[in-house]
N, C-alpha and C positions, 0 to 999 in steps of 0.2 A: 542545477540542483544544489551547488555548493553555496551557492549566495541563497540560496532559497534558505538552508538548511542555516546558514549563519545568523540572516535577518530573524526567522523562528526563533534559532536561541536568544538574540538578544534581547528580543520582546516576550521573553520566558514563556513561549507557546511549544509544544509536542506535535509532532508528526510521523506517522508511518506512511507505509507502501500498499498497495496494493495491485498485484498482477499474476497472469497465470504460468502454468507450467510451462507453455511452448518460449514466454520471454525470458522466466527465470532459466529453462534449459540454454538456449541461443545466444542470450544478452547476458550472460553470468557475469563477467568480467564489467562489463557495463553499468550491471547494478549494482554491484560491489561498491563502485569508484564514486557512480551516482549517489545511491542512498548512505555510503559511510556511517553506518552502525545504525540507521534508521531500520524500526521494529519493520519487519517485509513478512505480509502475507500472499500465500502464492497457491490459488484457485486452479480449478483441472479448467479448462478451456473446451468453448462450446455453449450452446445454448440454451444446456439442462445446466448449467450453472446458475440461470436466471430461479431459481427456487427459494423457499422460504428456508429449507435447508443451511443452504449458504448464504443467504442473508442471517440467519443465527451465527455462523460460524464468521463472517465481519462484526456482527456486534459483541460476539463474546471477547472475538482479537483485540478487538478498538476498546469494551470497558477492560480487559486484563492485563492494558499497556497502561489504564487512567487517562485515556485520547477522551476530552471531551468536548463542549462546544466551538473554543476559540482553537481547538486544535486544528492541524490538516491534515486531509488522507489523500495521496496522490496517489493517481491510476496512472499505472504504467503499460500501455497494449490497448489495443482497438476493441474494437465489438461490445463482447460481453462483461469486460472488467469495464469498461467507460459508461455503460449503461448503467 
């Protein structure tokens, strides 16, 4: 993630996070060190996340950070944030 995050800046492209509660509770320390000040959005975990709901709540994060097409959003956790 750190060469990820380096390569980004120097081709002047933006990126956040995206993962749920059970990573950000477990992996705390991990994301920290990982995403280094990269904007992190963090979904309740489950299936009913798959809704139109929260698909608003990534689009508003991603335009209120200015993420836009050459940006990247990296999913961090299985299931329902990877889908």
């Amino acid at each position: 993630m750190r060469e990820l995050r380096e390569q980004l800046r120097q081709q002047g492209r933006t990126a956040a996070v995206v993962t749920d509660e059970n990573i950000a509770r477990e992996q705390k320390e991990f994301l920290s060190d990982a995403c280094g000040g990269l904007p992190v959005l963090v979904l309740p975990p489950g299936e009913t996340t798959k809704s139109v709901e929260h698909l608003e709540t990534v689009y508003d994060f991603l335009a209120g950070r200015q993420l836009e097409r050459r940006s990247v959003l990296v999913a961090i956790g299985g299931g329902v944030i990877g889908d």
